[in-house]
TORKOLVO-709310 format. One record per residue (C-alpha): x, y, z; residue number from 0; residue in three letters. Coordinates in Angstrom, 3 decimals, decimal comma. Example, Ala and Ser with C-alpha at 12.3 -4.5 7.8 and 13.67 -1.06 7.14 Angstrom:
! residues 2
<node c1="12,300" c2="-4,500" c3="7,800" num="0" residu="ALA"/>
<node c1="13,670" c2="-1,060" c3="7,140" num="1" residu="SER"/>
This chain:
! residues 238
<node c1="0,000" c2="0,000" c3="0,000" num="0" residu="UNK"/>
<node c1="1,227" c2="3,488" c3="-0,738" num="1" residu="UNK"/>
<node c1="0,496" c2="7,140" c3="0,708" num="2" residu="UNK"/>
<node c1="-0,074" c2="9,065" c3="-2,947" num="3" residu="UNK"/>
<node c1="0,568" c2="12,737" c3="-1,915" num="4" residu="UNK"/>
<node c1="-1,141" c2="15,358" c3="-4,440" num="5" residu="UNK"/>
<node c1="-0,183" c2="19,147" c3="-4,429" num="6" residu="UNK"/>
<node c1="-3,092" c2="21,163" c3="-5,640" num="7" residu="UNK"/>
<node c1="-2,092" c2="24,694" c3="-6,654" num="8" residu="UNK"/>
<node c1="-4,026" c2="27,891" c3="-6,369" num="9" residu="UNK"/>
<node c1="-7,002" c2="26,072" c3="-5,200" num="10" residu="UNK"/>
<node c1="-8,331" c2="29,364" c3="-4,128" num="11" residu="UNK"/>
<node c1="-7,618" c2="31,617" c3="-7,401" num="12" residu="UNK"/>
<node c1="-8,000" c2="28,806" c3="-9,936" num="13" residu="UNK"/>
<node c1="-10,713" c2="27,313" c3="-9,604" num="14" residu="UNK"/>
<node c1="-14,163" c2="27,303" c3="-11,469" num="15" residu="UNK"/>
<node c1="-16,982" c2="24,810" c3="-12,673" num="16" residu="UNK"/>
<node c1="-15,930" c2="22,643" c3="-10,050" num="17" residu="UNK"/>
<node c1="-13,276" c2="21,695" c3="-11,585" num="18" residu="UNK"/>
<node c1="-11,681" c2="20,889" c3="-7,993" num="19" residu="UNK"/>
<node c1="-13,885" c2="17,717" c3="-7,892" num="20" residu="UNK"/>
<node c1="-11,026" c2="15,734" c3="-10,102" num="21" residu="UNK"/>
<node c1="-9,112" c2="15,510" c3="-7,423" num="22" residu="UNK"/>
<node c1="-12,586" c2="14,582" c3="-5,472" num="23" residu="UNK"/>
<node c1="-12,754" c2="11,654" c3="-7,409" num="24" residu="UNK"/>
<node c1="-9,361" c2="10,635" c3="-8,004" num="25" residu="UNK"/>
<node c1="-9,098" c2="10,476" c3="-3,935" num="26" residu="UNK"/>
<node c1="-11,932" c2="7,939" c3="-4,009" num="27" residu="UNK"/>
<node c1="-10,576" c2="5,789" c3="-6,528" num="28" residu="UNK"/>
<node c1="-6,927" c2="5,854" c3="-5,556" num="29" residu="UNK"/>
<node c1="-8,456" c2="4,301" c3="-2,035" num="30" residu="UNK"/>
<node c1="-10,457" c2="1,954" c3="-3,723" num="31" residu="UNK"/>
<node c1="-7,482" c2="0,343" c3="-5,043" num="32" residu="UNK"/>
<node c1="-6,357" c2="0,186" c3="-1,141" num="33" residu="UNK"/>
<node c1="-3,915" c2="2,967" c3="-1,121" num="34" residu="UNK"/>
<node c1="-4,365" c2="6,247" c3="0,885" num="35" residu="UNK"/>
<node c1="-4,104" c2="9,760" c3="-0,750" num="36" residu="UNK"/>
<node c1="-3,175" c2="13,203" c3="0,877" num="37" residu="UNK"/>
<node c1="-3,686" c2="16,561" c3="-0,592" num="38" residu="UNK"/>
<node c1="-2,062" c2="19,380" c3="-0,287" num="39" residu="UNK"/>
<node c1="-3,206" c2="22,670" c3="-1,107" num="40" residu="UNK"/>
<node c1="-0,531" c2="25,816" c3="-1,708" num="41" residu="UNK"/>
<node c1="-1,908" c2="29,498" c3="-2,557" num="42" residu="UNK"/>
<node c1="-0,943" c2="32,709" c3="-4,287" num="43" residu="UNK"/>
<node c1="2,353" c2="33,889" c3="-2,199" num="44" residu="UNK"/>
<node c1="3,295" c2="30,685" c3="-0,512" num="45" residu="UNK"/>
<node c1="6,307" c2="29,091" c3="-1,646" num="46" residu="UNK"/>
<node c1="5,785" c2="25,974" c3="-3,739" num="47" residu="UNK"/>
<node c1="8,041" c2="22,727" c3="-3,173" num="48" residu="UNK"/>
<node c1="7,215" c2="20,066" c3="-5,810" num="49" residu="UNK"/>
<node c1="9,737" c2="17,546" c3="-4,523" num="50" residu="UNK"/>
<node c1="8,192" c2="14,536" c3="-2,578" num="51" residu="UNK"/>
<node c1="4,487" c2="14,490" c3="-4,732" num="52" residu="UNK"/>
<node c1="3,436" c2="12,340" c3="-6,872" num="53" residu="UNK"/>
<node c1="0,993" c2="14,455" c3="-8,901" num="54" residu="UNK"/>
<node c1="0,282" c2="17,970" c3="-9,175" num="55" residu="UNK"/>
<node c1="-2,971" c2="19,597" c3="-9,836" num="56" residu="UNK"/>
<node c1="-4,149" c2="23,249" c3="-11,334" num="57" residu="UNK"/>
<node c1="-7,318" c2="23,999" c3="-12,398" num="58" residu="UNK"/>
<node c1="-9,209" c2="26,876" c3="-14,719" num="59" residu="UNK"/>
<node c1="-9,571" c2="29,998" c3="-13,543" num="60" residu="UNK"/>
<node c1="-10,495" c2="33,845" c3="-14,438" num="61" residu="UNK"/>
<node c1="-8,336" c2="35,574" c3="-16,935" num="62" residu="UNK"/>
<node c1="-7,484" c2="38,202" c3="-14,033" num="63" residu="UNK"/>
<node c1="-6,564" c2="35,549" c3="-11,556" num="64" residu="UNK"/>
<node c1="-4,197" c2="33,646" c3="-13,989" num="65" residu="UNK"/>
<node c1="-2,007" c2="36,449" c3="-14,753" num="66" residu="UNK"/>
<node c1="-1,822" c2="37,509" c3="-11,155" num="67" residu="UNK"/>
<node c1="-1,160" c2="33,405" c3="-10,795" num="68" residu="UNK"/>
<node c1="1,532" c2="33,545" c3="-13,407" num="69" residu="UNK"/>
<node c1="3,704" c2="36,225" c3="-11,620" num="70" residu="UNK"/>
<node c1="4,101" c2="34,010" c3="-8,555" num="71" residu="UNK"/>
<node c1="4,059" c2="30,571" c3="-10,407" num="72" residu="UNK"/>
<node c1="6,855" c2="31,529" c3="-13,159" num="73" residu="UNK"/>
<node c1="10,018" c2="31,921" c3="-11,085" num="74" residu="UNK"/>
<node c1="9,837" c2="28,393" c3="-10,788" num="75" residu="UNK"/>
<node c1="10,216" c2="27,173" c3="-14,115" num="76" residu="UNK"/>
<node c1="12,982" c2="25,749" c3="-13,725" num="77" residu="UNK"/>
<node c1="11,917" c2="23,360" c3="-10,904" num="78" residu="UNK"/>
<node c1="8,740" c2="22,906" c3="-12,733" num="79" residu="UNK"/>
<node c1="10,378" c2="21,548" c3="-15,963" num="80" residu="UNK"/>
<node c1="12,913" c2="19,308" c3="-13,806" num="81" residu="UNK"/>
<node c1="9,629" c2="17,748" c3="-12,311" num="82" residu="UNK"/>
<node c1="7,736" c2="16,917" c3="-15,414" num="83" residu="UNK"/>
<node c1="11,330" c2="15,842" c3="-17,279" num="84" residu="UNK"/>
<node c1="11,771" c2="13,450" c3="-14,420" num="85" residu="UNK"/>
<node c1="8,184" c2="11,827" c3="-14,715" num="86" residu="UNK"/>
<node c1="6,467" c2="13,228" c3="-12,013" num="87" residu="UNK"/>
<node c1="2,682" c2="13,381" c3="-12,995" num="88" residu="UNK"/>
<node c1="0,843" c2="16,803" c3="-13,763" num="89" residu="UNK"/>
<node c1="-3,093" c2="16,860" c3="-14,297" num="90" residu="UNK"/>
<node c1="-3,916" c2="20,664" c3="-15,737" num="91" residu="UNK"/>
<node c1="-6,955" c2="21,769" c3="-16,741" num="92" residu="UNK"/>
<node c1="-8,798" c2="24,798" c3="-18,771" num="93" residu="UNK"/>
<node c1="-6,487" c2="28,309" c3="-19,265" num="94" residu="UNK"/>
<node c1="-4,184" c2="27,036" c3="-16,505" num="95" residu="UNK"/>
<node c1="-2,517" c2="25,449" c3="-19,908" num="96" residu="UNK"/>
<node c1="-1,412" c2="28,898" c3="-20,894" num="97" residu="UNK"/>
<node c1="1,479" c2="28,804" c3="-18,107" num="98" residu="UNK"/>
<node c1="3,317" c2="26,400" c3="-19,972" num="99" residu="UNK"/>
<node c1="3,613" c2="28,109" c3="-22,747" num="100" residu="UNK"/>
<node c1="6,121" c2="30,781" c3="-24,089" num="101" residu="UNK"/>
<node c1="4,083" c2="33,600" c3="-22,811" num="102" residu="UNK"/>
<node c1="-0,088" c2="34,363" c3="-22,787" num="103" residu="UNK"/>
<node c1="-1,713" c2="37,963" c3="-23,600" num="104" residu="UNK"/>
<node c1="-4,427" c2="39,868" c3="-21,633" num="105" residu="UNK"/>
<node c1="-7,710" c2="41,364" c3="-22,249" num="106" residu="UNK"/>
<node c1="-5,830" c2="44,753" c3="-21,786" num="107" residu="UNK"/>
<node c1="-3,505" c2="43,577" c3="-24,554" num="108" residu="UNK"/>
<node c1="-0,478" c2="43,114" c3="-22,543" num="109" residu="UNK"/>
<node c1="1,613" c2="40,021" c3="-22,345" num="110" residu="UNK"/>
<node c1="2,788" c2="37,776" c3="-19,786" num="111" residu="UNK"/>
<node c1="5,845" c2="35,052" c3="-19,878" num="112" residu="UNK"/>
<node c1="5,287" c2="31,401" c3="-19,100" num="113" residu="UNK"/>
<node c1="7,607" c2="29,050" c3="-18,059" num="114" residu="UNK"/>
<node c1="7,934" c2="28,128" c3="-21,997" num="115" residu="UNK"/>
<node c1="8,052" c2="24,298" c3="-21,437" num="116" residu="UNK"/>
<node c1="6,227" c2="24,340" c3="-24,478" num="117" residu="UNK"/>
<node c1="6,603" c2="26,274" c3="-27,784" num="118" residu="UNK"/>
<node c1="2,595" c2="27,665" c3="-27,983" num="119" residu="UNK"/>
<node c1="1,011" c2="31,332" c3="-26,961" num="120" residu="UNK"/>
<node c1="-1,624" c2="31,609" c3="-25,188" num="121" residu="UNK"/>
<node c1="-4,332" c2="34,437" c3="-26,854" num="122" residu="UNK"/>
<node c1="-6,622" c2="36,577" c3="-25,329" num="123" residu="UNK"/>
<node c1="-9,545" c2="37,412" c3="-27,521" num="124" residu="UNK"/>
<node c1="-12,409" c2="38,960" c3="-25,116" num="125" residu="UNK"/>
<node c1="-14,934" c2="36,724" c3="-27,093" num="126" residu="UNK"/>
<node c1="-16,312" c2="33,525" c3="-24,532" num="127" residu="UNK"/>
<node c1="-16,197" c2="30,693" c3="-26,644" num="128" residu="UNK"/>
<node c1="-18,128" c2="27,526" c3="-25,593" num="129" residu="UNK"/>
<node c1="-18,289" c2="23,940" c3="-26,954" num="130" residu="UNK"/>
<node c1="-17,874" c2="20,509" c3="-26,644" num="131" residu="UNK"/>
<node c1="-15,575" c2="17,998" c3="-27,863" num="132" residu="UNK"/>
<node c1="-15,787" c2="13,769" c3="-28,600" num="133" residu="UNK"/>
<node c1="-12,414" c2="12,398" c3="-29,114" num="134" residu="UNK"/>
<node c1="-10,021" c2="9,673" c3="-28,420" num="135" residu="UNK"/>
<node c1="-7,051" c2="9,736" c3="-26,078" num="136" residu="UNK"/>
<node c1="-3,882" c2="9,072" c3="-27,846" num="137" residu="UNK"/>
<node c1="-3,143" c2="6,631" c3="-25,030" num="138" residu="UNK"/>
<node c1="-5,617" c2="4,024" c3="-26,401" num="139" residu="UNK"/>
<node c1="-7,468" c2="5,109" c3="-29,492" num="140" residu="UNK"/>
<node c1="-10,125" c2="2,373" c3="-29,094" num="141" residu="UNK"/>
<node c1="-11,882" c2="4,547" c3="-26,160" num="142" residu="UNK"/>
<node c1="-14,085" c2="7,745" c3="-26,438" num="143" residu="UNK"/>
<node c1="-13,931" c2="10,845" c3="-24,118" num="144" residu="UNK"/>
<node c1="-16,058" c2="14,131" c3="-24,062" num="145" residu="UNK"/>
<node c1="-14,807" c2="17,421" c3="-22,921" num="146" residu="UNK"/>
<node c1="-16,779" c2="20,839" c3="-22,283" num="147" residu="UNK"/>
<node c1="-15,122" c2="24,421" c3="-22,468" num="148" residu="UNK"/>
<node c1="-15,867" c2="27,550" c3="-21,797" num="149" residu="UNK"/>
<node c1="-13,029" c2="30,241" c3="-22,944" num="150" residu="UNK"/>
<node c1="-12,131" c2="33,017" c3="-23,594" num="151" residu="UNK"/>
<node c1="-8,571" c2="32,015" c3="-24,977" num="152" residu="UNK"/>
<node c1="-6,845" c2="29,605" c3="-27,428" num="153" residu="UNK"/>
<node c1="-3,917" c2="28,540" c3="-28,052" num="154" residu="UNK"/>
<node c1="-1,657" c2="29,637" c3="-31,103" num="155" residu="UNK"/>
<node c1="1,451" c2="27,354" c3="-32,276" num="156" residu="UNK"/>
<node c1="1,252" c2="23,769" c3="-33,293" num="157" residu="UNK"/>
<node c1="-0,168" c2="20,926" c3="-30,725" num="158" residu="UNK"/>
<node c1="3,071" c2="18,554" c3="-30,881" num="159" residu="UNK"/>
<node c1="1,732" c2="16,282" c3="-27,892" num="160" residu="UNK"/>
<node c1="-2,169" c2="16,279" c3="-28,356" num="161" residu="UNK"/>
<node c1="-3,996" c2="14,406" c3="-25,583" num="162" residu="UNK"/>
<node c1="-6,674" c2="13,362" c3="-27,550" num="163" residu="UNK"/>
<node c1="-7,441" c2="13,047" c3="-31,165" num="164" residu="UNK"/>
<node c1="-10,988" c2="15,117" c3="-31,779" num="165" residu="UNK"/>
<node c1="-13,855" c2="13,637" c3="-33,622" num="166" residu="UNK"/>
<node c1="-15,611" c2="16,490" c3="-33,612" num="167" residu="UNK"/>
<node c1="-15,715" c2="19,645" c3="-31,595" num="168" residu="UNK"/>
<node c1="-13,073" c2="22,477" c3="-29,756" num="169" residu="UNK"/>
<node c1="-9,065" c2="21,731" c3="-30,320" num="170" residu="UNK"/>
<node c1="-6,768" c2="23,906" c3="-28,432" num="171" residu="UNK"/>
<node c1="-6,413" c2="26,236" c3="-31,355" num="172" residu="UNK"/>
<node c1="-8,897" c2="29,280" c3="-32,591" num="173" residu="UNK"/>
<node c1="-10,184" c2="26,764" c3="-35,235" num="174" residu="UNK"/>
<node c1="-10,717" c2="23,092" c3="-34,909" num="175" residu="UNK"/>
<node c1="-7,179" c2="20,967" c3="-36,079" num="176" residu="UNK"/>
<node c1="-8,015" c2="17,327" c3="-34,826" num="177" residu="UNK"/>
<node c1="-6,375" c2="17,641" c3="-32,031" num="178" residu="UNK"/>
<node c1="-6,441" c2="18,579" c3="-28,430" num="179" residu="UNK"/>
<node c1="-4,795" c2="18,362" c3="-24,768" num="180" residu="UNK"/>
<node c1="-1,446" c2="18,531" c3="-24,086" num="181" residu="UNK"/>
<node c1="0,012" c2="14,827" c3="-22,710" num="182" residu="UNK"/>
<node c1="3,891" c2="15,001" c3="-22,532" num="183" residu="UNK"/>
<node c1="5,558" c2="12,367" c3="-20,512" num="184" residu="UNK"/>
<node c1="2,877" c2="12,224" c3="-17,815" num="185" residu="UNK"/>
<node c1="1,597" c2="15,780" c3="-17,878" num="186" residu="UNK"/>
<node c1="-1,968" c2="15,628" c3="-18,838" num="187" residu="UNK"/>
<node c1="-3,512" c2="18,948" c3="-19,873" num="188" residu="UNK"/>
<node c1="-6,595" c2="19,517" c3="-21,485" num="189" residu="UNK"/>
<node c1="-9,579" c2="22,499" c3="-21,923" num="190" residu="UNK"/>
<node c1="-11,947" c2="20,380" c3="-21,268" num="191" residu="UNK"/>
<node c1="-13,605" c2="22,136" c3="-17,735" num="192" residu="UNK"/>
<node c1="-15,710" c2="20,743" c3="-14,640" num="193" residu="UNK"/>
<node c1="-14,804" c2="17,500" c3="-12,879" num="194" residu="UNK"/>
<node c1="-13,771" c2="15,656" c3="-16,305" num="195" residu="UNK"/>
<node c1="-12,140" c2="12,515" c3="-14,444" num="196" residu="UNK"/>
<node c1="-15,030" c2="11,195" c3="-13,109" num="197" residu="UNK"/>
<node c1="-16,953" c2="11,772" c3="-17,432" num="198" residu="UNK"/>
<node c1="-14,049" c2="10,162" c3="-18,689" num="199" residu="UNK"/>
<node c1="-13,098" c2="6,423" c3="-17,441" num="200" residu="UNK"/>
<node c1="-10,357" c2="6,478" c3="-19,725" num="201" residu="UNK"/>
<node c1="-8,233" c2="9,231" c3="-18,168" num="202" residu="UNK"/>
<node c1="-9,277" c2="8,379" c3="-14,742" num="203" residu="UNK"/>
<node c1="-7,846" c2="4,818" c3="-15,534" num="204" residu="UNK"/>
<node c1="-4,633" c2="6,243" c3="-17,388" num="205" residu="UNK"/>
<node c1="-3,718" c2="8,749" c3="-14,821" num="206" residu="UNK"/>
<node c1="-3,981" c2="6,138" c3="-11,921" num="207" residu="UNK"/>
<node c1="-1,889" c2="3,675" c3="-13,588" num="208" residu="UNK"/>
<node c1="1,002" c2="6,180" c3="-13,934" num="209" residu="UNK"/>
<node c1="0,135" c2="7,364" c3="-10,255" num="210" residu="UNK"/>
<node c1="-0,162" c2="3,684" c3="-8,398" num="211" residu="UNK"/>
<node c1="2,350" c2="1,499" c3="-10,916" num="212" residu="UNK"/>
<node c1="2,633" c2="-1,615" c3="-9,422" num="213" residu="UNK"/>
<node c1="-0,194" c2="-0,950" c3="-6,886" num="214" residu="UNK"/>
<node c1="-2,578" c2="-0,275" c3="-9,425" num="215" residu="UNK"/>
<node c1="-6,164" c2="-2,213" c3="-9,223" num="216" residu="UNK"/>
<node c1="-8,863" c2="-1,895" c3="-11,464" num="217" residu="UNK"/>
<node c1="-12,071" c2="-0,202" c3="-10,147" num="218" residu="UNK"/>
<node c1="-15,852" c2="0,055" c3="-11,108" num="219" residu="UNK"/>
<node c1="-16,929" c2="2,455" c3="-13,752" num="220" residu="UNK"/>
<node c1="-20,273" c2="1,099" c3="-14,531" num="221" residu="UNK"/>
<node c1="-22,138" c2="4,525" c3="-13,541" num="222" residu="UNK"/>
<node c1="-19,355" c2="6,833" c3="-14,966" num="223" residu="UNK"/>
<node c1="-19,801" c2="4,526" c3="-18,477" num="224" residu="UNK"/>
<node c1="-23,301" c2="4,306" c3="-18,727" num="225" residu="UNK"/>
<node c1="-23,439" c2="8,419" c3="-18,171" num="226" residu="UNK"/>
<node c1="-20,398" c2="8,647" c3="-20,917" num="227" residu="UNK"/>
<node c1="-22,576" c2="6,629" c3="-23,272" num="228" residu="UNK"/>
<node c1="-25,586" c2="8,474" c3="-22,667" num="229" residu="UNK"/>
<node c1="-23,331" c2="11,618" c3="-23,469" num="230" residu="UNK"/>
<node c1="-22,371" c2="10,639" c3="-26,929" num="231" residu="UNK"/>
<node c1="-25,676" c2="9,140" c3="-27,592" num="232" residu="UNK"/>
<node c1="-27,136" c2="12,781" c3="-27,611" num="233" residu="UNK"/>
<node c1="-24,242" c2="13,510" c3="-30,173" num="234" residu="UNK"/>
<node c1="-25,293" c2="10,780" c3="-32,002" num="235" residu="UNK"/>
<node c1="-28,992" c2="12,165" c3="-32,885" num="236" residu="UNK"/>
<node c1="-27,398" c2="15,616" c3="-33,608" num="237" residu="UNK"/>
């Protein structure tokens, strides 16, 4: 049995559509497997060690909050790209994607530096954009996942580590490409907002076995299937 210790960042600034139910659900199913879970929580200001977790969570937030979030997270780039280059698992969700980029502009028109782990802008257009995506994770192309956003951003460069291939619906560009998410070694990252573990059995079950390893155990995802099916059904009659 193993402790799984999660760091959840800005849980307080970034944080919207419940998003912070992943980690809800994640904690239930990581115990159902018979290991225990602790989470962490570290705001704006506080200093951020990322050493000694085995996942780290951020979630979508308000266009305000992430640049004042992006002040205090990028002056640890460094540490942050030494984490994710060593394996450590990442789980990011909705604009929060933007901080890994080269840099992301504002409503006001200014611009802000990421930590440039990755080679795409984030761009502000002061339009909300809202959709929803069916695709397939590129992790096993036989399953089906469905994503909803709500934006106000996209992202401009090419997607060289897309998390899922989309059948139809938002990518992380201003117009649709095929593909969306960011998974890069075992950061996850995707647009797709709310609690979308517990929609998706597929990347509940993918991010668990990089978690857990050796301790991994399957679980029961009757409900969460049968609600995923009824989902893509409604897609289905158009």
């Amino acid at each position: 049995m193993r402790n799984i210790k999660i760091l959840h960042i800005y849980s307080k600034a970034l944080d919207l559509y419940g998003d912070y139910k992943n980690l809800t659900v994640l904690s239930q199913r990581i115990r159902e497997t018979g290991n225990q879970v602790e989470i962490i929580t570290a705001e704006l200001f506080e200093n951020l060690e990322f050493s000694g977790f085995d996942m780290v969570y951020i979630g979508h937030g308000k266009v305000k909050n992430l640049a004042a979030v992006a002040a205090h997270f990028v002056p640890y780039a460094d540490k942050v790209k030494e984490q994710i280059e060593n394996g450590q698992v990442w789980f990011v969700t909705g604009n929060a994607s933007e901080l890994f980029g080269q840099s992301f502009t504002t409503p006001d028109g200014g611009e802000i530096k990421g930590i440039g782990l990755f080679d795409y802008k984030g761009v502000e257009t002061n339009k909300v954009f809202v959709s929803d995506m069916i695709g397939r994770p590129v992790f096993d192309k036989e399953e089906t996942v469905y994503g909803f956003a709500n934006r106000t951003a996209y992202l401009e460069g090419e997607n060289k580590y897309p998390l899922f291939e989309v059948i139809d619906g938002f990518s992380n560009g201003k117009t649709p490409d095929g593909k969306e998410g960011t998974l890069y070694k075992n950061f996850f990252a995707t647009w797709s907002m709310g609690p979308v573990l517990s929609r998706n059995p597929a990347l509940m079950r993918e991010i668990l076995k990089r978690l857990l390893k050796e301790d991994y155990k399957e679980c029961d995802y009757t409900l969460e299937q049968q609600a995923l099916e009824l989902v893509l059904a409604e897609f289905k009659k158009g």
